[in-house]
N, C-alpha and C positions, 0 to 999 in steps of 0.2 A: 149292903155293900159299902167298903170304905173308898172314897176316892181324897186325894189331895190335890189341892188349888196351890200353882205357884205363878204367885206374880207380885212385881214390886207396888202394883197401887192399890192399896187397899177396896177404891172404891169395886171394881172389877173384881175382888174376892167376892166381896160383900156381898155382889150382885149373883153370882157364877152360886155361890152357897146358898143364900136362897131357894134358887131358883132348884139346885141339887137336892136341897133340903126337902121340900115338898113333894119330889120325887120320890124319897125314899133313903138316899143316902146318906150315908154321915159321912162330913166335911172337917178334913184337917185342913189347914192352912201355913203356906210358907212364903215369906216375902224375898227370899232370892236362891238362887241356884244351890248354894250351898246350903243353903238352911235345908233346902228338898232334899240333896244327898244323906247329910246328915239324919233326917229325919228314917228316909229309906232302909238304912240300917238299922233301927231299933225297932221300926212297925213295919206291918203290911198293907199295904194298899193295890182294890181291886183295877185302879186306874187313876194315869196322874194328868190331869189338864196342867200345861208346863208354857208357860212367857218365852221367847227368845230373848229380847233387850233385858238384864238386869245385872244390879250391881255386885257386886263378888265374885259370881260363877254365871255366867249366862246359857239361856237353856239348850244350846248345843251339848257345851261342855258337861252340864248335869245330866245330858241324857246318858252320855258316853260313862258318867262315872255308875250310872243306877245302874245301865244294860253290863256292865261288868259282875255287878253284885245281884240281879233280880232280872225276871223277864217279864215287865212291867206294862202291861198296854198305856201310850202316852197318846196324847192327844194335842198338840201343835199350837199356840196362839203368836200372832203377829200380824203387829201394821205394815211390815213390808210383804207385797206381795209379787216381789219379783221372783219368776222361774227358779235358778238356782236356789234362794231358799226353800220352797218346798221344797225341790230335788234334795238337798241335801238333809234336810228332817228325814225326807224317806232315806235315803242312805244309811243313815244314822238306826235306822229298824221303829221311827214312828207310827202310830197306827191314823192319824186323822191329822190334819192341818186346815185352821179355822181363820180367816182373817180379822182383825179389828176394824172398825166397829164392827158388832158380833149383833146377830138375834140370840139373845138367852133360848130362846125356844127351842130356835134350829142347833144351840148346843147341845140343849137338855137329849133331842132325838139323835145327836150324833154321838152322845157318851151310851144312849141305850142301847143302839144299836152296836158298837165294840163291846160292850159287857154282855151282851146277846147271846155273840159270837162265841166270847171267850168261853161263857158257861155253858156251850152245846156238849153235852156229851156223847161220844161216839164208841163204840168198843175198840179193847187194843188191836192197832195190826200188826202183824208180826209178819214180814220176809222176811227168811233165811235169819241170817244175822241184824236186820234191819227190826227196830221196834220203835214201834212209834203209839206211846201210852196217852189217850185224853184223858184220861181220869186225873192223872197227874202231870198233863202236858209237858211228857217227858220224850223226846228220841233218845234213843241210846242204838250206836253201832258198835260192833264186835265185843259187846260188852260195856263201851265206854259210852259214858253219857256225855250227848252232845249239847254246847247250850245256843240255842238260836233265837232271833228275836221273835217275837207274835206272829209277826209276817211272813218271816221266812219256814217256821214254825205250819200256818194254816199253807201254805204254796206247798209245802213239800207233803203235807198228809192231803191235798186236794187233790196230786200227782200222783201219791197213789193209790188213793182210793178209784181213780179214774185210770187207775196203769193202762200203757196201751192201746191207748185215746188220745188222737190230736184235739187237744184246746191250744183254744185263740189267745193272745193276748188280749184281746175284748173279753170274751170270754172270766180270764180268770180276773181281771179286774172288778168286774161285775161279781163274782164270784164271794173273793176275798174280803175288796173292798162294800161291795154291796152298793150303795148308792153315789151319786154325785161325787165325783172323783176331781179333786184338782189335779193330780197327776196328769202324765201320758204314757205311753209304751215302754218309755227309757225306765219307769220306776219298775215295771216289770222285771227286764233285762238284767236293772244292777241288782233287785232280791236274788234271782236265780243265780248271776253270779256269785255273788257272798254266800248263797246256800250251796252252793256245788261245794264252795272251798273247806268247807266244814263237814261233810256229811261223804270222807274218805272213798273208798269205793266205789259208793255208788251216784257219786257224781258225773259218774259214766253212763248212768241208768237214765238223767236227765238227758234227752234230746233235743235240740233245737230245728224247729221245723221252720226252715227260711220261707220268709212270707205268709204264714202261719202265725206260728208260736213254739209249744213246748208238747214232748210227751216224754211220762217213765216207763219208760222198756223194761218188763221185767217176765224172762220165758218162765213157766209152771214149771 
């Protein structure tokens, strides 16, 4: 599997590739936002650990230009660890947010664990006009293919693979995210929101269960 490492200090590649290296992966490398967009568009990669502080294009703005062209599982780094920035990496459709200084380790198990995810295969589901393909982690409604992030992506195929079924917002955090969650409920909230608004009709299907969570209502 190919992932890319952006960040502006070398030493922190150095280390992050390594450390990826012996795992298995191969490691590209880019020292600022822009140089990751750039990059994005000519190669694939199965995942990108992405800086927030850097010079040119900083890693908000690089997410926002990738998740236009690619639906890329991103994995979050930064020394600032106030609230609103995570919140808004997740907003943005990230899959992980790691703070500085970092265990290499505890990386290495949080990039296996997204690539995990991402390579589980499931058969296609198909309601009515609703298709939602793993093989090629595709939705497509009324014919038209929808493009959503990773996130919004597994929330809308765990909804309805479980149609019908009140889950918790515990529940699907544990779910999606799988382990140690810097989040809380609101990251929940704003996927489902943004997922509603894309996904035409059946944004009607999503339910919200006050004080609960969520279910997709969908009759045979």
């Amino acid at each position: 599997m190919k992932i890319m490492v952006v960040d502006d200090e070398e030493l922190i590649r150095s280390v992050i590739k390594e450390y990826a290296s012996i795992e298995g992966f191969e490691v590209d490398e880019a020292s600022d936002g822009l140089e990751a967009v750039q990059k994005c568009k000519s190669s694939n990669y199965d995942l990108i650990v992405m800086d927030i502080m850097m010079p040119k294009l900083d890693g908000y703005q690089a997410v926002k230009e990738i998740h236009k062209e690619k639906n890329i599982p991103i994995l979050m780094l930064s020394a600032r660890g106030e609230e609103y920035d995570k919140l808004l990496g997740f907003d943005l459709g990230i899959d992980d947010y790691v703070m500085k200084p970092f265990s290499p380790k505890e990386l290495m198990a949080r990039i296996k664990a997204i690539t995990k995810r991402v390579n589980k295969s499931t058969p296609k589901i198909v309601l009515e006009d609703l298709i939602i393909d793993d093989s090629a982690r595709e939705v497509i409604v009324a014919g038209e293919k929808i493009l959503l992030t990773l996130k919004e992506y597994e929330l809308l195929k765990y909804l309805v693979e479980n149609k019908n079924i009140a889950i918790s917002r515990e529940q699907l955090l544990m779910s999606i995210w799988g382990y140690d969650f810097y989040g809380d409920d609101r990251t929940i909230d704003t996927h489902i929101k943004t997922l509603r608004s894309k996904i035409g009709k059946y944004k009607e299907s999503i339910v919200t269960l006050r004080g609960v969570g969520y279910k997709f209502e969908y009759k045979e």
